[in-house]
KEKOL-577955 format. One record per atom (N, C-alpha, C): z, y, x; residue in one letter. Coordinates in steps of 0.1 Angstrom, whole numbers, plus 5000, padded with zeros to 4 digits. Example, Ala and Ser with C-alpha at 12.3 -4.5 7.8 and 13.67 -1.06 7.14 Angstrom:
BEGIN
507849435132A;507849555123A;507849675132A;507149785128S;507149895137S;507950005129S;
# end
This chain:
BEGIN
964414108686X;965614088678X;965313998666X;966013898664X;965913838652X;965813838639X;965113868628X;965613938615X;966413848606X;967513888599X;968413878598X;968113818580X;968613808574X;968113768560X;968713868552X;968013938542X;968214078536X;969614128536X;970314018527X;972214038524X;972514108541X;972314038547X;972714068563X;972314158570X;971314208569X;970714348575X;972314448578X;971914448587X;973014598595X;971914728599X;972114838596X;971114958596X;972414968610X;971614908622X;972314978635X;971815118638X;972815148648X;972415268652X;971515298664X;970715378666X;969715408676X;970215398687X;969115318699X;970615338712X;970515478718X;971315478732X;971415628732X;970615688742X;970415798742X;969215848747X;969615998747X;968816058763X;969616188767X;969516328754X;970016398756X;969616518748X;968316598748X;967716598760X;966516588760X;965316518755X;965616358754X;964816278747X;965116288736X;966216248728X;966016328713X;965516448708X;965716538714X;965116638716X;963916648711X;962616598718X;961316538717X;961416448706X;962016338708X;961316198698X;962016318684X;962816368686X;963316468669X;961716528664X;961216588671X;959616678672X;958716598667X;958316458675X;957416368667X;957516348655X;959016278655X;959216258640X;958716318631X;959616478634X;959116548626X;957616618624X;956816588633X;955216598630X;954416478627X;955216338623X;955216238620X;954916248605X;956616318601X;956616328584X;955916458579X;955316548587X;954216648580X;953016598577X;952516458588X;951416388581X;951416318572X;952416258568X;952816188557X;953116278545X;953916408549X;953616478535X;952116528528X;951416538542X;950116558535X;948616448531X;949816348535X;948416228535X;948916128523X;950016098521X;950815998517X;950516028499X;949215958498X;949115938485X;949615828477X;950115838459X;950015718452X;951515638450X;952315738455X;953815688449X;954815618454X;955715628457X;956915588463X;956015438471X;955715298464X;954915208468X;953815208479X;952815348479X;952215358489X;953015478498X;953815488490X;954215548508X;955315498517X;956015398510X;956715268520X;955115208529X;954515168521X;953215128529X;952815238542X;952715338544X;952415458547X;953315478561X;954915428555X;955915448566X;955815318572X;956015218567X;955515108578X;954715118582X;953315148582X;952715148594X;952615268606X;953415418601X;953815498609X;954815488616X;956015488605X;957015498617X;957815358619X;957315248613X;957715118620X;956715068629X;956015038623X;954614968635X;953915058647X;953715158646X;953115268653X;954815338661X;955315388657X;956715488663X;957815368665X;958315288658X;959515198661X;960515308657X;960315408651X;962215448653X;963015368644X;962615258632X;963615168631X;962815018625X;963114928628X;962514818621X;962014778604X;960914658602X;960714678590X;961614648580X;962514538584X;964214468578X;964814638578X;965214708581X;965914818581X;965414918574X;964114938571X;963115068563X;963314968554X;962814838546X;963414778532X;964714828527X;965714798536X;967314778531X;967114928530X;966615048535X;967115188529X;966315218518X;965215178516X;964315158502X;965115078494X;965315028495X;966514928483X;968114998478X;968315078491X;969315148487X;969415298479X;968015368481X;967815438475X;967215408457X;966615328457X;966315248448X;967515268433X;968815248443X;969915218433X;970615358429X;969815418435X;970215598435X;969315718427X;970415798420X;969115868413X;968215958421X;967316008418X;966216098426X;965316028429X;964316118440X;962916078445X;963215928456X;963015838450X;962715728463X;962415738474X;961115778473X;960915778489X;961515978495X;961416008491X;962116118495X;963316078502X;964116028495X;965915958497X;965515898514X;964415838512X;963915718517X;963815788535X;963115878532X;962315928545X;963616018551X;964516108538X;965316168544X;966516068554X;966715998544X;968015888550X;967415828563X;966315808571X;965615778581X;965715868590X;965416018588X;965916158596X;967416148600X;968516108585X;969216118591X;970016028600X;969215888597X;969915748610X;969615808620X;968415858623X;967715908639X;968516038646X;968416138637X;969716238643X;970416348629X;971216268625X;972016358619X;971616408607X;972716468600X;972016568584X;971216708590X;971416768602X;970316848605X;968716808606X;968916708612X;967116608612X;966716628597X;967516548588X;967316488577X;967116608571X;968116738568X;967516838562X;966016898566X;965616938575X;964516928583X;963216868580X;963816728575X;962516578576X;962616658557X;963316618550X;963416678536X;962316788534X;962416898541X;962217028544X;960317018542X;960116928557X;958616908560X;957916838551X;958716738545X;957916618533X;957716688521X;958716758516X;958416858507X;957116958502X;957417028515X;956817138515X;955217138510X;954317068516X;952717088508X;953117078495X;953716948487X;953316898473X;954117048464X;954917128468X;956017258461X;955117328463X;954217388473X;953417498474X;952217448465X;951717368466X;950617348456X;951017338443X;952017288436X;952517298424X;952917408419X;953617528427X;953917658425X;952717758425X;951517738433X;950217798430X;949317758418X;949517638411X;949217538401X;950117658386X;951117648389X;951817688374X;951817838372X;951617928389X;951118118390X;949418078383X;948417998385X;947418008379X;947617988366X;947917948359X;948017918346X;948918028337X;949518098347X;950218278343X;949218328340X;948418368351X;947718458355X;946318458354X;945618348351X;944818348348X;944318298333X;942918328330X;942618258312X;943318168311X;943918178303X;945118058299X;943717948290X;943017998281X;941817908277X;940817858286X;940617918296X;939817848305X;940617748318X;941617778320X;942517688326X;942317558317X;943017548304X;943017458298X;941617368295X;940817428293X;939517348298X;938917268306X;939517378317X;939517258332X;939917148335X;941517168329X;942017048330X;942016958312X;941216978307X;940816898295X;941116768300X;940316678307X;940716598308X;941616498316X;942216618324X;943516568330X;944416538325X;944416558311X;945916558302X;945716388302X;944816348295X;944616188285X;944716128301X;944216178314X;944616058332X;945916068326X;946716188326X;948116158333X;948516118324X;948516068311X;948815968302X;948615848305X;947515828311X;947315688318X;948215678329X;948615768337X;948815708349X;950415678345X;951415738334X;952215738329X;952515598323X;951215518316X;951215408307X;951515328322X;950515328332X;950515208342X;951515178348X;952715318349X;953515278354X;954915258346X;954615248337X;955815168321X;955215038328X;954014978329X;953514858328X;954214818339X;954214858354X;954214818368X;955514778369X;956614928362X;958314948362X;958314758353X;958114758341X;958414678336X;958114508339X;957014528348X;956614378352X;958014378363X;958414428369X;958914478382X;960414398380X;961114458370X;962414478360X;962914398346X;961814358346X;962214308334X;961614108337X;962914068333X;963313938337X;964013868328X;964813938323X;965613808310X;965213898296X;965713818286X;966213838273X;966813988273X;967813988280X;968714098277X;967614218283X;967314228293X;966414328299X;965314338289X;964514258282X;963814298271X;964514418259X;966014328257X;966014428243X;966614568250X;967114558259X;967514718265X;966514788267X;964914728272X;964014818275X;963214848259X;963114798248X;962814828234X;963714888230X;965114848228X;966014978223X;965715138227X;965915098241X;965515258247X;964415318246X;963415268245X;962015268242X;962115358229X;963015258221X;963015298207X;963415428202X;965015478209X;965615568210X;965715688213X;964315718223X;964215818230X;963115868221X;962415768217X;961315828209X;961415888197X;962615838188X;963015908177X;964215988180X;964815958184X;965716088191X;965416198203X;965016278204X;964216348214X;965516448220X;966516388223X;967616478233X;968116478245X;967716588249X;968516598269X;969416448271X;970316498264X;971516398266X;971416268262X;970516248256X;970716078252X;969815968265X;968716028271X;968715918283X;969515928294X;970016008303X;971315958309X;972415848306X;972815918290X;973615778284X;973215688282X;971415688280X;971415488282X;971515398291X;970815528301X;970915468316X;972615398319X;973715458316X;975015448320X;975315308310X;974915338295X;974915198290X;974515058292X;973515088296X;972114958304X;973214918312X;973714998324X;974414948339X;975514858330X;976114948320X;977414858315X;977214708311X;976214738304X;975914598297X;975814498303X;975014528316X;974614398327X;975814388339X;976414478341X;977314438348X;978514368347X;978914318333X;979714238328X;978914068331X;978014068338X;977213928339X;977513898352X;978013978364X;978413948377X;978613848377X;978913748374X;979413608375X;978213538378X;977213578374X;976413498376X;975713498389X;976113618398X;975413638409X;976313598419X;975913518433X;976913448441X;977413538453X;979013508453X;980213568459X;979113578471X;980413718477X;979613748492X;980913788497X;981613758510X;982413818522X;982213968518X;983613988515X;983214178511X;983914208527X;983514328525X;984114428540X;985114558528X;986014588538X;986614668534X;986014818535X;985914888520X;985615018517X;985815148528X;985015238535X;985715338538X;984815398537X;985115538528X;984415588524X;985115758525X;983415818525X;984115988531X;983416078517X;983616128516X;984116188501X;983316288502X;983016368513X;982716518513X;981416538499X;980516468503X;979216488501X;979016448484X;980316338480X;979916328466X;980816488462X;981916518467X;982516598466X;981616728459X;981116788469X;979916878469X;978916828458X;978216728457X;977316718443X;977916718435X;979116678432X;979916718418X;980316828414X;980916938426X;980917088427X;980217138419X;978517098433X;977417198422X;976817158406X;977416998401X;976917018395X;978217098382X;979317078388X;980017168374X;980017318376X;980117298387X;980117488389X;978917538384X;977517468384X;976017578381X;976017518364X;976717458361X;977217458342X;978017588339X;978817558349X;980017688338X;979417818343X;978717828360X;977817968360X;977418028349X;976017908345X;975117948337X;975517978322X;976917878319X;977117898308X;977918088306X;978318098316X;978718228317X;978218358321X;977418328329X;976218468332X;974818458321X;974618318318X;973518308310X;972218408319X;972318348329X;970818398340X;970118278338X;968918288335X;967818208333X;967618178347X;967418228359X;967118098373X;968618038377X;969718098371X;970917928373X;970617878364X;970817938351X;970117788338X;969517698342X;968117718349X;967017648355X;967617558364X;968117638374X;969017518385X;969717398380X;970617458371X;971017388365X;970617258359X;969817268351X;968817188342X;967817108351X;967817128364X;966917058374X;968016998379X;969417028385X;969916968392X;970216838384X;971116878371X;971316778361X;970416648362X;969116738356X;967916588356X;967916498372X;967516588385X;968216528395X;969016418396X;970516448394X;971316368390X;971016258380X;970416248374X;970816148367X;969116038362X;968516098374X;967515998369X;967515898377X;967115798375X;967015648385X;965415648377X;965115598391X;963615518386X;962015588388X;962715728401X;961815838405X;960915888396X;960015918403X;959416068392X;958615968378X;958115878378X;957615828367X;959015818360X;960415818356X;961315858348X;961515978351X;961216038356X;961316218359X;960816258339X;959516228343X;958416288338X;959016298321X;959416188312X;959916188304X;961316278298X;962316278312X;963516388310X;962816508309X;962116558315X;961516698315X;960716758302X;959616658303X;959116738289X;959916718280X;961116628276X;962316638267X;963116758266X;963416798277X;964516908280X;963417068277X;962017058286X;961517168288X;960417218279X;960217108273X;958817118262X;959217098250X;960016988244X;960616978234X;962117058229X;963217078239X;964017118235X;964017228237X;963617338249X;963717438248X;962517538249X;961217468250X;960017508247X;959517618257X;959617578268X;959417658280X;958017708285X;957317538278X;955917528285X;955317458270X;954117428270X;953317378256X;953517198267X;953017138256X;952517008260X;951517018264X;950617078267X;949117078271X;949317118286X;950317238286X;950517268302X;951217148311X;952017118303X;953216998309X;952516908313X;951216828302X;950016738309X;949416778320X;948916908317X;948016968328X;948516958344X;949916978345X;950916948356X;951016838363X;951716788351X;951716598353X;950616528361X;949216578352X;948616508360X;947916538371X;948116658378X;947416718387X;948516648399X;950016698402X;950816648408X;950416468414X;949716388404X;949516268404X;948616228417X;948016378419X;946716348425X;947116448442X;948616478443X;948616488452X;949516468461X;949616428478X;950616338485X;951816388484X;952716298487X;954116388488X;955116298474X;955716398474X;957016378461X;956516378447X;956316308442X;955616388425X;957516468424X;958116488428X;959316558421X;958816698427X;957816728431X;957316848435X;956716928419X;956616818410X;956116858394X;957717008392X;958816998399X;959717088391X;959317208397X;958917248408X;958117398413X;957217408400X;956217338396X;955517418387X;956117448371X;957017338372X;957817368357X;958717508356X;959417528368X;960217638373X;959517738371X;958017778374X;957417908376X;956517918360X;956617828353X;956017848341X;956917878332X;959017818335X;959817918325X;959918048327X;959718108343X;960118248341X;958418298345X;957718338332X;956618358326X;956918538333X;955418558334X;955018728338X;955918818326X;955818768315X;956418918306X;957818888302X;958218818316X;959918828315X;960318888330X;960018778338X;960218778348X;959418868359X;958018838358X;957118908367X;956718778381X;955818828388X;955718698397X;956718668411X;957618748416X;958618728420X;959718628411X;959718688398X;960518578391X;959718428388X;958518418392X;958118288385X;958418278401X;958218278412X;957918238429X;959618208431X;960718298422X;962218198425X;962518158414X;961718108401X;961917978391X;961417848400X;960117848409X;959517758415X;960217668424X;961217788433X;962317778449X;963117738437X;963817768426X;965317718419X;964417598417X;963717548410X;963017418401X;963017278414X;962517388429X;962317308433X;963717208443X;964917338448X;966117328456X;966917248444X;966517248429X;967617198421X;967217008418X;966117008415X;965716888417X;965816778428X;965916858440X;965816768450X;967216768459X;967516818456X;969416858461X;970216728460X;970616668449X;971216608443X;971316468448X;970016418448X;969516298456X;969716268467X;969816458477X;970116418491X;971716398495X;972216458486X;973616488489X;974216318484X;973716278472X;973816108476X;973716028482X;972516068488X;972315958495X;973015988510X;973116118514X;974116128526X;975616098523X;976216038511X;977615958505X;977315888510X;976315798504X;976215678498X;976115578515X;975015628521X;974515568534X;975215488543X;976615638543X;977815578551X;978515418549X;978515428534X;979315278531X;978515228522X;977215198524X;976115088518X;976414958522X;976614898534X;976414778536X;977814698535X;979114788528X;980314708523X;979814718510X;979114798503X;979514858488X;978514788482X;977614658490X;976314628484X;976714458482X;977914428489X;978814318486X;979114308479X;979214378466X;980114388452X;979314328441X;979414218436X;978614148425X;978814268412X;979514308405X;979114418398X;978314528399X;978514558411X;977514678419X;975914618413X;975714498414X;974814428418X;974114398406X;974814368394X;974714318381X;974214428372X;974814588376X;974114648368X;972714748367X;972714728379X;971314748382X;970314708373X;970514548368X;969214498359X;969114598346X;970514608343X;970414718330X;970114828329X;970214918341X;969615048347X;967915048343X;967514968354X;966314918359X;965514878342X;966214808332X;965614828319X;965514908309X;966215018313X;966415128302X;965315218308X;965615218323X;964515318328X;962715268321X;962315118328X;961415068321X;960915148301X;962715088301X;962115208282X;961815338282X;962515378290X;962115558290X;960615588295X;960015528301X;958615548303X;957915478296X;958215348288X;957315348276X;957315438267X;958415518263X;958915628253X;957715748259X;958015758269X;957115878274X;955515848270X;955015728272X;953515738277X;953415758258X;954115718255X;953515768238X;953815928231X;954915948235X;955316098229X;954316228240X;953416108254X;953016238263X;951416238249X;951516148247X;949716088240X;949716188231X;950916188220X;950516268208X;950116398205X;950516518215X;950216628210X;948716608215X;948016528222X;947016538225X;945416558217X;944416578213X;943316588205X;943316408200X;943516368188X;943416228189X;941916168188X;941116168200X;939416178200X;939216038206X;938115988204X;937715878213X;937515878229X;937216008228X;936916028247X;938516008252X;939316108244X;940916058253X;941415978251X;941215918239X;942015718242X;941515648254X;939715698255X;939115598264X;939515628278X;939515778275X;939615788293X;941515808298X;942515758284X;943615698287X;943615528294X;942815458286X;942215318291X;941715298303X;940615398303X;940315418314X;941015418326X;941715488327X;942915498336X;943615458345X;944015358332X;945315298332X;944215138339X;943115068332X;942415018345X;942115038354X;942115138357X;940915198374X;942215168385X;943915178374X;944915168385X;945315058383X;945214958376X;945114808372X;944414768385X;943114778384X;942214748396X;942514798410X;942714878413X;944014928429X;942914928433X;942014958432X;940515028445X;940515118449X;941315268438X;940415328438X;941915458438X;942115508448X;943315598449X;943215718438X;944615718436X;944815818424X;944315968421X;944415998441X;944116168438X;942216148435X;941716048435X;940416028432X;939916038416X;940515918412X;940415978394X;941316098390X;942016178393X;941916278391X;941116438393X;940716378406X;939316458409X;938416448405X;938316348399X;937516338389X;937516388375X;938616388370X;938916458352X;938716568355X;939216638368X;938916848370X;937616858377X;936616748384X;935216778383X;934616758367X;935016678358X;934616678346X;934616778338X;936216858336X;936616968333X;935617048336X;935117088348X;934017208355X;933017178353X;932417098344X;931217028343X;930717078327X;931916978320X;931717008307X;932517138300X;
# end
């Protein structure tokens, strides 16, 4: 088949094949995406790399023109990228059962290891934990810095995209509230989408669009507000507060990272900065979702001398269903009517302003993650350090950090 030039990509449908053969190719798949959840190091980036060579080049279940265009569409969506990415793939092949399923299996390693990650840190020397990971805090600073650097080489293109990514930069850092990065994000989109003019007309197709699914994410997200504001149960709170960030982040887990310790470290002080690093950077180092970081956040609000370990094991299950929810239920909207809704020059315009606020919000982060830190020469260096070794692309992530926790056990 001929490929088509990006604007033009049609995400066709699979031809058809007995119930029996889906059946099977369903099984591959899905022992497809368990290797990927367990091998797929290094971030949304390497694991588009990871899927083209699995399940385009090796499996075929859809072309490399067609894995781009759903990477680009998730792209413009909040939540995990490639999560969006791999689910929305399950569900072109068979359905939202696949797709919950393919969600289910990609998941699963990087949640269990992060929910055993934040039970050790209950339960065991809270001072000797932190030792271990001494110098994992100043990596995941780094790995935080390289990717302000990467987002912003990436995004940032004019004048205007400059001062949106410094304002926000600016804003987050002296104002430290839940609520103020969503609103920039929605500001950013405004700002740039008034420039549509400058992007050229396209043949629109007419809208049809099925409601259910945005329906349902807006449900849960007002309904587990007014729950929590009314039961005041600490695992809906939690839901809540994961689903929210969910919603509203663009720019995957490297903008995750910043809403969180804003909301969980600063505003309601759930966890110390030292744990939140400890987290951060461990997650960095392993395949999968980094949005698997909200299992460990989850199981360190509901702490042994509230909850008990049943209650940290459903802060981990809430941290983890609330985070990752939101993104699916969009992207099973959105999918349906992507290739009319991506003809719209405003659609299109504001993305750049999106795309630079997010850039700010992770400059904001790699400095507010630095400060509570020891301000010593070993952790500036081995923030430098870092942030080169992933400059340099030699040398895979979960490597230098197996390295800061063989250091930790050393020194």
């Amino acid at each position: 088949m001929t490929a088509l030039p990006p604007d033009d990509i049609q995400l066709t449908p699979p031809p058809r094949r007995s119930p029996q053969v889906k059946r099977v190719r369903n099984v591959i798949f899905l022992k497809d995406v368990a290797a990927l959840g367990l091998t797929a190091f290094g971030g949304p980036q390497a694991h588009l790399a990871m899927m083209l060579r699995l399940l385009v080049d090796k499996r075929r279940y859809l072309t490399a023109p067609e894995l781009l265009e759903l990477m680009a569409l998730c792209q413009i969506l909040p939540g995990p990228t490639s999560t969006q990415t791999i689910t929305a793939i399950g569900f072109r092949l068979g359905g939202p059962n696949l797709a919950y399923l393919t969600l289910l299996i990609w998941m699963l390693p990087a949640v269990c290891i992060m929910t055993v990650a934040g039970l050790s840190i209950s339960y065991l020397d809270k001072d000797l934990v932190m030792r271990l990971v001494q110098y994992v805090q100043p990596v995941a600073v780094g790995f935080v810095a390289y990717s302000a650097y990467k987002i912003a080489q990436k995004v940032i293109h004019t004048k205007t995209s400059v001062g949106l990514m410094v304002a926000a930069a600016l804003l987050v850092y002296w104002v430290q509230v839940p609520w103020l990065m969503p609103l920039l994000l929605v500001a950013g989109g405004l700002t740039t989408a008034f420039r549509y003019g400058k992007i050229p007309q396209q043949d629109k197709l007419p809208l049809q669009i099925e409601w259910a699914n945005f329906v349902l994410w807006l449900g849960v997200l007002i309904g587990a507000a007014v729950l929590g504001q009314y039961t005041q149960s600490l695992p809906v709170r939690l839901f809540e507060n994961f689903y929210r960030n969910g919603s509203l982040v663009f720019g995957g887990g490297q903008v995750l990272a910043p809403l969180l310790y804003t909301e969980f470290v600063e505003f309601k002080h759930y966890l110390t900065s030292e744990e939140f690093l400890s987290g951060l950077g461990l997650v960095q180092a392993l395949p999968g979702p980094n949005f698997s970081f909200a299992a460990y956040i989850g199981a360190l609000a509901m702490r042994p001398e509230h909850q008990g370990l049943s209650g940290q094991l459903l802060g981990a299950l809430v941290g983890s269903v609330g985070i990752f929810m939101p993104g699916t239920l969009l992207i099973f909207f959105l999918i349906r009517f992507w290739d009319q809704l991506k003809r719209y020059r405003v659609v299109q315009a504001s993305l750049e302003g999106i795309n630079a606020v997010s850039a700010g919000l992770v400059w904001a982060a790699t400095f507010l993650l630095y400060h509570p830190l020891p301000d010593t020469p070993v952790n500036l260096a081995l923030v430098g350090a870092t942030f080169l070794l992933l400059l340099w692309d030699k040398l895979p992530s979960y490597l230098i950090v197996g390295a800061a926790l063989a250091a930790g056990v050393i020194w």
